[in-house]
C-alpha positions in Angstrom: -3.1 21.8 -10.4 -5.3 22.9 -7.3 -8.4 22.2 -9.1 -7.3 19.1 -10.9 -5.7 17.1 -8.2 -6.3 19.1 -5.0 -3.6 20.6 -3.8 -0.6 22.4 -5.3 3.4 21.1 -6.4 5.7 21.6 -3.6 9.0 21.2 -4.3 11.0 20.4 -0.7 14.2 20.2 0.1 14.9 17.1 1.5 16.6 18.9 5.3 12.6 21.0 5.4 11.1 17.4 4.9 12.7 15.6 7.1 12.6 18.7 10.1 8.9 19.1 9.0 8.2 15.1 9.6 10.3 15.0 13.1 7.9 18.5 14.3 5.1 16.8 13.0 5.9 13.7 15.4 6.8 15.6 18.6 3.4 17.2 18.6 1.7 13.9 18.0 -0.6 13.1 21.2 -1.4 10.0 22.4 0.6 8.2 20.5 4.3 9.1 22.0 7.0 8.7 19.5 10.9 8.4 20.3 13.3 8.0 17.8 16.4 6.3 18.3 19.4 7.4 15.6 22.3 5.8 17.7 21.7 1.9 18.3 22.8 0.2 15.0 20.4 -2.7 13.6 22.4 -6.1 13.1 19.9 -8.0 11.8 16.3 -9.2 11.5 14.2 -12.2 11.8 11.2 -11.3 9.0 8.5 -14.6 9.9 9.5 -13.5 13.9 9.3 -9.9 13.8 12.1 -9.6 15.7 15.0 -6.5 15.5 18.9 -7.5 16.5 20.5 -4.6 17.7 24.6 -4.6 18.0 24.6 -4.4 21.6 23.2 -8.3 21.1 19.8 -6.7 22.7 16.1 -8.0 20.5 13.1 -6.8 20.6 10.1 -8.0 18.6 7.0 -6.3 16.6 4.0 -6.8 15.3 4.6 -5.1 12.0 8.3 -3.6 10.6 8.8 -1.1 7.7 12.0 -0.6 6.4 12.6 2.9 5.4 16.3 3.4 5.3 17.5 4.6 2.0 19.1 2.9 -1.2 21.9 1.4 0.8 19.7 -1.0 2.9 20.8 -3.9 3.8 18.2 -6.2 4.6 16.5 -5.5 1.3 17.7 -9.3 -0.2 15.7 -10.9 3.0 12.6 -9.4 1.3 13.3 -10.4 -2.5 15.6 -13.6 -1.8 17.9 -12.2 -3.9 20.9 -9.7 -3.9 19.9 -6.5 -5.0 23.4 -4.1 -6.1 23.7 -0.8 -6.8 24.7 0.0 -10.3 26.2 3.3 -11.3 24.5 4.2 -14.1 27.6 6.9 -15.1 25.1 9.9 -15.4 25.0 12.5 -12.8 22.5 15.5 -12.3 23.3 18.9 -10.9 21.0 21.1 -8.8 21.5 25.0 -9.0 19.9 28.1 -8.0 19.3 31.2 -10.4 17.0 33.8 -10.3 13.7 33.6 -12.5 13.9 37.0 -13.4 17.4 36.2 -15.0 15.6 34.1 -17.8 13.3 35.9 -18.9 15.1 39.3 -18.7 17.5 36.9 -21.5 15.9 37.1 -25.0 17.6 33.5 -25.6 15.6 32.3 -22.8 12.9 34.0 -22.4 10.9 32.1 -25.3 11.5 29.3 -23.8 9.8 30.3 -20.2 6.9 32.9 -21.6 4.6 30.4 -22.4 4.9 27.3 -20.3 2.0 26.2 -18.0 3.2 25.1 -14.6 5.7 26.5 -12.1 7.4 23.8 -13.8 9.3 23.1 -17.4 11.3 20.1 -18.9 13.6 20.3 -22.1 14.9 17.6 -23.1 18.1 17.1 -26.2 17.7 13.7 -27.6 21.0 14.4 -29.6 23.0 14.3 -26.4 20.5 12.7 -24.1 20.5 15.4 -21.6 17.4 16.8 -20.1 17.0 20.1 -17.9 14.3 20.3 -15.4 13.3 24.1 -13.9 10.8 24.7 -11.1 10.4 27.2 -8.8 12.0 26.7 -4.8 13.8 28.3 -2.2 17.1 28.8 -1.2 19.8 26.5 -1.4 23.0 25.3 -2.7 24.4 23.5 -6.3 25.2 19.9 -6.0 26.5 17.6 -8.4 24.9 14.3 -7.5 25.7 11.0 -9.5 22.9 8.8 -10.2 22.6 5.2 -9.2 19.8 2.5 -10.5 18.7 -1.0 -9.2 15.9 -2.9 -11.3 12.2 -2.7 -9.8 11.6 -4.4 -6.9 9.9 -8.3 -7.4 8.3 -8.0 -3.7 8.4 -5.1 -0.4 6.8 -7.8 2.4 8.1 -10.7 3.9 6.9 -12.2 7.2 6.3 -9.2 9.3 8.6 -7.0 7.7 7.5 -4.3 4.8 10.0 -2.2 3.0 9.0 1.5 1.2 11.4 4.2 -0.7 14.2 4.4 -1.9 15.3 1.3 0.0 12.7 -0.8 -2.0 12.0 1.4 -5.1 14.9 3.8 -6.4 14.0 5.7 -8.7 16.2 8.6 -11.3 15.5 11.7 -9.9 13.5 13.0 -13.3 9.8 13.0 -12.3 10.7 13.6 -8.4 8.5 10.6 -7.3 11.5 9.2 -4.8 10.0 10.5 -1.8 6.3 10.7 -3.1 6.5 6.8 -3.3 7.5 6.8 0.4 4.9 9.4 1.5 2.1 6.9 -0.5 3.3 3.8 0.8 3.0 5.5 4.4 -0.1 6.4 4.0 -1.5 3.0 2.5 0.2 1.5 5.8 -2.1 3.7 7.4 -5.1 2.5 5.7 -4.7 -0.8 6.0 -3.8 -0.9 9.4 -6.0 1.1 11.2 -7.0 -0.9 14.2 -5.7 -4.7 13.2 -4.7 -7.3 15.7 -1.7 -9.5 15.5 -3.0 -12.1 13.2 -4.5 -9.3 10.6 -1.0 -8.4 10.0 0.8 -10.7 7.1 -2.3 -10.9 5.3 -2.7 -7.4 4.6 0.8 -6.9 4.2 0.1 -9.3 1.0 -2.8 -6.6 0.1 -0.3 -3.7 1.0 2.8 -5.4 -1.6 0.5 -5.7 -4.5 -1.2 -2.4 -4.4 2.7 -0.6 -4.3 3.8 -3.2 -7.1 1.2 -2.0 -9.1 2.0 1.6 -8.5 5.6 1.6 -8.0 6.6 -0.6 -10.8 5.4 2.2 -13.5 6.6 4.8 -11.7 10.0 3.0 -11.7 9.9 2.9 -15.6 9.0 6.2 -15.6 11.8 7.8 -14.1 14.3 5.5 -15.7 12.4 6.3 -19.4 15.4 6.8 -21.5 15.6 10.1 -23.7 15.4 10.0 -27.1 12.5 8.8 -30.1 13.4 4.8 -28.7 12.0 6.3 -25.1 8.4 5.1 -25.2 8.7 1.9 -27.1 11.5 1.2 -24.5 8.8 2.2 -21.5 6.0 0.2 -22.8 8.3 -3.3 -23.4 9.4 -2.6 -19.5 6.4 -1.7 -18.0 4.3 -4.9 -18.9 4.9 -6.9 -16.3 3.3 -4.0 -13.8 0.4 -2.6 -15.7 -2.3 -4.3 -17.6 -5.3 -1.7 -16.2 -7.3 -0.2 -19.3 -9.2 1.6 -17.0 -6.2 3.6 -16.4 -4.1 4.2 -19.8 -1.1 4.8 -20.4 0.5 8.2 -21.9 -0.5 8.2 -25.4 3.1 7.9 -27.8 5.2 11.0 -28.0 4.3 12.2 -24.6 7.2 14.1 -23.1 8.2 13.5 -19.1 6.6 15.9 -16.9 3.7 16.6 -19.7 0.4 16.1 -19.2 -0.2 12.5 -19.9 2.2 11.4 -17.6 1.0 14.3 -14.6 -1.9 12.6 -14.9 -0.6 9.4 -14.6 1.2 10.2 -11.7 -0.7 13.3 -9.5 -4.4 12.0 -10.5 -3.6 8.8 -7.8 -5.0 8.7 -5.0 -3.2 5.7 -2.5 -5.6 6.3 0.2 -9.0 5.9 -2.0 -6.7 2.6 -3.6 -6.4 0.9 -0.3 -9.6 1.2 1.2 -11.8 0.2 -2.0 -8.9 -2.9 -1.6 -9.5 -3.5 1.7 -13.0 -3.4 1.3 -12.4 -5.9 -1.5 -10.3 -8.4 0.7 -12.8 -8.1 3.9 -15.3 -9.3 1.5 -13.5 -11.9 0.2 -13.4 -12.7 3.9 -16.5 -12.8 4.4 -17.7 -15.0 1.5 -15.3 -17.2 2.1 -16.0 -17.8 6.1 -20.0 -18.5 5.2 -20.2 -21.8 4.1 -17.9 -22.8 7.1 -20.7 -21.2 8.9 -23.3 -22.5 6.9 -21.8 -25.9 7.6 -21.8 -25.4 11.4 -25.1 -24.2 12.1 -26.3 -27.3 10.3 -24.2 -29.6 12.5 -25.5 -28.0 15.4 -29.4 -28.0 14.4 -28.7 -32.3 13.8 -27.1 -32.5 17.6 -30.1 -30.5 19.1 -32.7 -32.8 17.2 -30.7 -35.5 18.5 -30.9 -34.8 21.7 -34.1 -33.8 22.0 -35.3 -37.5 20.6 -32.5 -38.9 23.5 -35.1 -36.8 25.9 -37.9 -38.1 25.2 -37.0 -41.8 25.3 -35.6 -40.9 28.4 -38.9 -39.2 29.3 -40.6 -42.3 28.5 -38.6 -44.9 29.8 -38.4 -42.9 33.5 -42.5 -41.7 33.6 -44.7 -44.3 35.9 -48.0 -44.7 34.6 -50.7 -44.6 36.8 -53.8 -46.3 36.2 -57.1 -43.7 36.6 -59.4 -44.7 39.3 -62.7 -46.5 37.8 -65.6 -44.6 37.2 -69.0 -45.4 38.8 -71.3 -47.1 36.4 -75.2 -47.7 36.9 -76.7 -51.1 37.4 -80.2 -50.3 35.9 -80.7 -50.5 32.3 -80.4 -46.9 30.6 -84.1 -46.1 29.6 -84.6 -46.4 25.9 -86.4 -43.3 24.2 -90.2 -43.9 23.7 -91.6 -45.1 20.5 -92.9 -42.7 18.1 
């Protein structure tokens, strides 16, 4: 994995994440950060900028991102359309065991010996179950049911940008919920490094179709059913987000969590995406803005040569002639030259 993509799996609890993003912002200098988990949002104004809190109190922003979870509530003022929940009546339980315990099994251990990765996926297409092992820390078993929502159709409008779960939520299978929110951060990042006001809803157009074209896979992805009718299912759903050939798709018969699709998924890098995008759109910019200029400096080279012409006639019109004194001429007959 190092080698490949650069850095290793981690596999975080979601309480070390969140206490390892709130140390990471009280050390930030120069750019003070307060966070505010009391006053309750009651509504926004997405073309304004503006936040409602409950106490009736608004303040406005440049630029807002929506990061609240798969219950938010503003999410249909983004996609002009309600956007429920649906239980999808599967659940998925988390649980601790030692390693050691697996392999020590003979049942087991055939299944462990061999596998590459700290992690493994089996999956039962006869009872559409799947088991996911990797290695972690500490912690406790849950039983957590599972909830879907179909892919998101758009994450901006007006000044407002929406990222995670509350835009994209996906099955917890692949473990991309909080990778999607860590890669639309850091396209955010990208894009807006330095930007004034004005920059701000056109690159939050260039920020909603870079994380359609990622996030819309990855959706399909983790809600791939199980089973032989899995892939053929995936590539029917997946059309309207991917049409790249410079980036194919898992070959048929790849399993989740196998190669194909680690590639798919680890071998992205958001950050190179955005700025060979932005580069891309300032371009654009560019080329489009020359023939305006084009236009002007020609304007401008006809009004000097006019007024230079009004100058002269003016310097004509206002000069007073003098007339030159007469010169001296000779009375006697200039000599002519001697015969020869």
């Amino acid at each position: 994995m190092p080698e490949r993509y650069g850095a290793a799996l981690r596999f975080l609890r979601h309480g070390h994440l969140h206490s390892g993003l709130l140390e990471h912002l009280n050390a930030t200098e120069g750019h003070p950060i307060q966070l505010n988990l009391t006053t309750e949002i009651a509504g926004i104004d997405c073309e304004e900028g503006t936040i409602r809190r409950s106490d009736g109190t608004c303040v406005q922003k440049d630029l807002i991102v929506l990061a609240n979870g798969l219950g938010c509530r503003f999410l249909s003022l983004i996609t002009g359309k309600d956007c429920p929940l649906r239980d999808t009546g599967l659940s998925f339980f988390r649980y601790l065991a030692p390693a050691q315990e697996f392999l020590d099994d003979p049942e087991t251990r055939p299944l462990f010996e061999n596998q590459e990765g700290d992690f493994c996926f089996f999956q039962n297409f006869a009872t559409a179950t799947s088991v996911v092992t990797y290695l972690c820390e500490s912690g406790q078993t849950r039983a957590i049911s599972v909830f879907a929502k179909p892919p998101s159709e758009g994450v901006t409008a007006g000044r407002v940008a929406v990222i995670g779960d509350a835009a994209h939520l996906f099955r917890p299978q692949q473990g991309q919920g909080a990778s999607s929110a860590i890669e639309s951060a850091g396209c955010l990042e990208v894009l807006f490094a330095g930007t004034r006001r004005e920059d701000v809803q056109p690159r939050l157009k260039l920020f909603e179709q870079l994380r359609l074209r990622r996030c819309g896979p990855m959706h399909v992805f983790s809600n791939m059913l199980p089973g032989p009718d899995g892939y053929a299912w995936m590539l029917e759903k997946i059309k309207p987000f991917w049409d790249d050939p410079a980036r194919p798709l898992p070959p048929p018969g790849s399993r989740p969590m196998s190669f194909p699709f680690r590639e798919f998924m680890y071998a992205y890098d958001i950050r190179e995406e955005s700025r060979k995008a932005l580069a891309g759109y300032q371009q654009q910019k560019r080329s489009e803005s020359h023939p305006i200029q084009m236009r002007l400096h020609r304007y401008l080279r006809e009004i000097l040569s006019v007024l230079k012409r009004l100058m002269r006639r003016f310097a004509r019109s206002a000069h007073v002639h003098k007339e030159p004194p007469s010169k001296l001429r000779s009375s006697s007959p200039t000599p002519s030259p001697p015969p020869r």
